[in-house]
N, C-alpha and C positions, 0 to 999 in steps of 0.2 A: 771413795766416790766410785759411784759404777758407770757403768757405759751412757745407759738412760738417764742419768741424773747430767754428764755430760750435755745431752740434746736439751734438757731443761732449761738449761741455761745458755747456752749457744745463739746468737743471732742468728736466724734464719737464713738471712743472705751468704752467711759462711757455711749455713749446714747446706745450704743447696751446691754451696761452689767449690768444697774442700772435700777430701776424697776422706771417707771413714778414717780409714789406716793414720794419716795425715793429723787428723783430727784427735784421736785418741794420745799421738805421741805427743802431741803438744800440750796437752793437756796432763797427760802425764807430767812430760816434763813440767809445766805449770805447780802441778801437785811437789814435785820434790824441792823447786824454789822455795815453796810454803814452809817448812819444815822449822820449826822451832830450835831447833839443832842446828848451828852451823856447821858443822862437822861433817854434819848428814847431808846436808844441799851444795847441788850441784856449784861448781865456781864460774864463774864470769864466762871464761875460758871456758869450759863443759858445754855451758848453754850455748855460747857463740857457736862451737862448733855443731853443737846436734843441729840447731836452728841452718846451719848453714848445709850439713848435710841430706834435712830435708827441703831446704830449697833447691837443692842440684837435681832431687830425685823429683822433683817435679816439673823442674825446667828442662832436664830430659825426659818426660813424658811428654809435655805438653813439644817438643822439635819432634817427636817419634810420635806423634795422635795417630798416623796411621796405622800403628802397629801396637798387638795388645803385652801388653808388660804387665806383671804380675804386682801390685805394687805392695802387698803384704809380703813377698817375700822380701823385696828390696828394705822397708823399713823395720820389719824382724829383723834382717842380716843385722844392719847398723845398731836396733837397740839394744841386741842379744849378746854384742860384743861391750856394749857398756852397761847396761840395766834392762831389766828385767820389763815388759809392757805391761804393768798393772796399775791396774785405776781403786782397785780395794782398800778404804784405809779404814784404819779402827779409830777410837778416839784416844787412843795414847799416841798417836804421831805428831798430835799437837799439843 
């Protein structure tokens, strides 16, 4: 899936309220739940945590609004230390 096939499908209320970065990871993550493979998809545990570390990264933006925070570095840091942020898949992932 690519970036723009992302906003295709996306409700509009979350594309105006959700920050890109934000948007891509979860989708991401979304895309590796899919996986026909268990082996390959993330566990319970995996999800909980990524989901939980981009809720802190946003609930410290949103206490610090006055101040500009970079937010694709913060959610690269996190998903570069577990998986890679790509939205490309062919059709043998499923």
């Amino acid at each position: 899936m690519k970036e723009n096939q992302v906003y295709e499908i996306l409700d509009g209320r979350v594309a105006k309220e959700a920050m890109k970065d934000e948007i891509l990871a979860i989708a991401n993550l979304a895309m590796r739940c899919l996986r026909l493979n268990g082996k390959k998809r993330p566990t319970m545990k995996e999800v909980s945590l990524e989901l939980e570390a981009l809720r802190k990264v946003q609930s410290s933006l949103e206490i610090n609004h006055d101040h500009e925070y970079p937010t694709t570095d913060i959610v690269q840091e996190f998903t570069d230390e577990r998986m890679p942020l790509c939205l490309e898949l062919d059709s043998t992932s499923f």
